[in-house]
N, C-alpha and C positions, 0 to 999 in steps of 0.2 A: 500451616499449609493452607488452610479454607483462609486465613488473612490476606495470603500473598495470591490466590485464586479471585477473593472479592477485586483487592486492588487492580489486580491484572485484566479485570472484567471491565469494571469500573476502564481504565486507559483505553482500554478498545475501543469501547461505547464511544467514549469521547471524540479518539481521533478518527472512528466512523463519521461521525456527526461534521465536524473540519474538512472532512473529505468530501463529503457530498454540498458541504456549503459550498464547498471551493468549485468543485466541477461545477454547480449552477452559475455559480459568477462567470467562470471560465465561458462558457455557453457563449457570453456578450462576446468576450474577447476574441474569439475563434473568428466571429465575424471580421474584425478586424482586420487579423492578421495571420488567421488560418493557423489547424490544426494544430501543424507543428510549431509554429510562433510561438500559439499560448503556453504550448508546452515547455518550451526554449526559454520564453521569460520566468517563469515558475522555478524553472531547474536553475535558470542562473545564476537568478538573486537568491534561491534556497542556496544555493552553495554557497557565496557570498556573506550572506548572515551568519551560515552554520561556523565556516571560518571562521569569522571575527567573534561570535558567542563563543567556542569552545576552542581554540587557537591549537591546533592538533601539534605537537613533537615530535620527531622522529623518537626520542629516547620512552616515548607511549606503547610501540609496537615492539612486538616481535616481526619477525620476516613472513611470518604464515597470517599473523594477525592483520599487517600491511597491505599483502596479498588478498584477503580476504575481502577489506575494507576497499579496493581500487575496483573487483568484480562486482562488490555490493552494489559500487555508485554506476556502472555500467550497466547492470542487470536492473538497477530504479532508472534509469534513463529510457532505460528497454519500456520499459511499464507506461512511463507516466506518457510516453511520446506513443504508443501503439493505443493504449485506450485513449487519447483526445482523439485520434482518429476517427477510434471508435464511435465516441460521444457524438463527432460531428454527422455520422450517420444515421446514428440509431436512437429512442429513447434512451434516456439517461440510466430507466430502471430496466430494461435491456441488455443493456450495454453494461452495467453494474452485474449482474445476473450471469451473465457467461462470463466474464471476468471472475468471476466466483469458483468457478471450476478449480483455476489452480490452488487457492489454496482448501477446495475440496477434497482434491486430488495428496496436499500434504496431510490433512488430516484422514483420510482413509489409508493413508500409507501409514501411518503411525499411531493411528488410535491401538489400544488394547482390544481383544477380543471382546470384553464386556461394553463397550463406547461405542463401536462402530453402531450403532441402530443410530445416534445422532448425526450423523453422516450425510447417511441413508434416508433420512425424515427433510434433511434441508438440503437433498440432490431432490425429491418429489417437490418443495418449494419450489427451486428454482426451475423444474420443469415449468412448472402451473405457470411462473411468472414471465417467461419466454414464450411460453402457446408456440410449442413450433410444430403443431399440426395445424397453424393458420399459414404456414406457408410466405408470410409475406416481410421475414427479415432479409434485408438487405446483405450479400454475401459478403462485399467487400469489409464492410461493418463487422458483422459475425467475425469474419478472417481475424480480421485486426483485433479485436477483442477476446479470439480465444488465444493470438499470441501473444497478449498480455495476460492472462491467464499463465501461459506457461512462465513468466516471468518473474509472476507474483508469485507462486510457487517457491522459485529459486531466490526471492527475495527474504521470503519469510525463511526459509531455511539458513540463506546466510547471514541474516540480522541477527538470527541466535547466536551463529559461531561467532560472530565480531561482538558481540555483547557478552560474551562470557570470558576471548581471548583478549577485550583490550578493556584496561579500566577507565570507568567513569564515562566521557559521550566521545572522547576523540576519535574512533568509531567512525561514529555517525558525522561529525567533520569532517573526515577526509573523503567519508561514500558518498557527498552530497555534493561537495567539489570538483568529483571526480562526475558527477550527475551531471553537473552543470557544462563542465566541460566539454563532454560528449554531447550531452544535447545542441554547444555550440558550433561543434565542429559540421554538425549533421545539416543544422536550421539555419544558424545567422548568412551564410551565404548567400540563401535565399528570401529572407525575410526581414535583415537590417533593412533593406531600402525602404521598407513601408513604414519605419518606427518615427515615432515622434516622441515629444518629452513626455506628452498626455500617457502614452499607451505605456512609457520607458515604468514609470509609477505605477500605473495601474497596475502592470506588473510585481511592480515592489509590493502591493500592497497584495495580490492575491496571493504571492510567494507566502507571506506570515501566515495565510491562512490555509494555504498545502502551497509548497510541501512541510513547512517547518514545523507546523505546530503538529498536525497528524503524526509524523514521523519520528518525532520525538518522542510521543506518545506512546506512538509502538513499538519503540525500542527500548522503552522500559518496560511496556505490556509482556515482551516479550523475555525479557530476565523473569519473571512470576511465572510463565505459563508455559504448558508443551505445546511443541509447534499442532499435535493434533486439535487440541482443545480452543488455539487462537483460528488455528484454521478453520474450523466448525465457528465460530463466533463470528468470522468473515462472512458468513452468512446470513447473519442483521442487515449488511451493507446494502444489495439490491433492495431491500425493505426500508433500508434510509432512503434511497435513493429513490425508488418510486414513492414515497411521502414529499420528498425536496421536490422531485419533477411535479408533482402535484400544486405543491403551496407558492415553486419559485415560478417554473416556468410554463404551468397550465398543461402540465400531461397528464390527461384523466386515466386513471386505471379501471381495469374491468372487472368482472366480479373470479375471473380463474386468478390474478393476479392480488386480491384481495387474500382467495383462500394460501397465493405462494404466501405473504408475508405471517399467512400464522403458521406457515410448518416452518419456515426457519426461523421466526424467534422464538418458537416452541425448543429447536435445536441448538440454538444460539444458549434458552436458559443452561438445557440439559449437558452440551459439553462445560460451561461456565462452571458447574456444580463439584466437577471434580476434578478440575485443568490446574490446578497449581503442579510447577515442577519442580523436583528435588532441586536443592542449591548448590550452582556447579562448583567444582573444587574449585580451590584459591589459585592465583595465577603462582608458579612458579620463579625463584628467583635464583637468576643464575648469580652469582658475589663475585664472581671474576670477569663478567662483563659487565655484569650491571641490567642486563636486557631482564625483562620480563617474562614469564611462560614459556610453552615449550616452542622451540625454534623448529 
């Protein structure tokens, strides 16, 4: 258990790390081609990649697991397009910071009685790192970033259920397709006209760097770990994120935002320490249809 806790610690970190590189990159591109563009290009070609790496089958799903996998990619569509919003309004580690809430909000729902103080230690982080007794976050920003917040929530919760109901990553192939899709139907109307080959790539290339590689990450993080203890480790993030705004894009932080990043990786250590989760039952095999788990 403490093996599949380290490993699952370990995957987070990482695709925390992916994540906040990629929003800094992002940053340039927004300029481009606005908010939702960069978002639109990210989700495309992540779907596009994940497709061709992991070539999903129908005979991979059950009907619930399918289900699950087409809300997934819809509710990451939800996310990745409300926080660029976000970002384009706000500091990155801001913006990162209340985005944090939702999966605060999974981990206080599902910690043990004994766990919830780490919760609790990296909600006073992310206070510190907001200061919103300074009064001067921008609403629409906040808006947009706490309804990515609620998304993230419903993300991380449904990457568990598709990573337990469907084997191996096809999963994650069909929810990144279905990402793409949606962000296309929402963006490309408005924002094909300004692409060029330059930006079509740049795209390509910040897709490898989120969504695919982060999410791949965390959809293995997330077979090792309880949704509460990944959720609490989601907590690191506004602290990657205000070190990346610092080193990529010159956003200096203050000394309240300093003391945010030591309560949540204070909290980040402390859920890490005991977040491995029992290993889900085996999928079920029906012999007379051939399908997988339960329908």
């Amino acid at each position: 258990m403490r093996s599949d806790a380290r490993t699952g610690t370990a995957l987070a970190l990482a695709s925390m790390l992916f994540v906040q590189l990629g929003l800094a990159v992002a940053v340039h591109l927004i300029d481009a081609v606005g908010a939702l563009g960069a978002a639109w290009l990210r989700l495309a070609w992540g779907g596009v990649i994940m497709l061709v790496l992991f070539r999903p089958r129908p005979r991979d799903f059950t009907r619930s697991g399918l289900l699950g996998a087409v809300v997934l990619g819809v509710v990451t569509a939800g996310t990745t397009m409300l926080f660029m919003q976000a970002v384009a309004r706000l500091p990155l580690g801001t913006a990162s910071a209340l985005e944090f809430l939702g999966p605060l909000g999974v981990a206080v729902a599902r910690a043990g009685s004994g766990s919830r103080v780490w919760p609790m230690v990296a909600a006073g982080g992310v206070v510190l790192l907001t200061e919103p007794w300074h009064g001067g976050i921008d609403p629409a920003g906040a808006a947009f970033a706490l309804a990515a917040a609620l998304c993230w929530a419903a993300y991380i919760l449904l990457t568990q259920r598709v990573g337990d109901q469907v084997e191996g990553l096809a999963g994650l192939g069909v929810s990144m397709a279905v990402a793409g899709l949606t962000a296309t139907l929402i963006a490309a109307p408005t924002v094909a006209p300004l692409l060029t080959w330059k930006l079509l790539l740049a795209g390509l290339g910040l897709a490898v760097l989120l969504p695919v590689v982060p999410f791949l990450l965390e959809f293995l993080a997330l077979r090792r770990l309880t949704t509460a203890a990944f959720g609490t480790l989601m907590s690191l993030e506004p602290a990657y994120a205000l070190i990346i705004g610092l080193l990529v894009l010159g956003q200096v932080p203050g000394a309240a935002a300093v003391a945010g990043i030591a309560l949540v990786v204070t909290a980040g250590v402390g859920a890490s320490r005991a977040g491995a989760r029992p290993a889900p039952p085996p999928p079920r095999v029906l012999e007379s249809t051939g399908v997988h788990g339960p329908l």
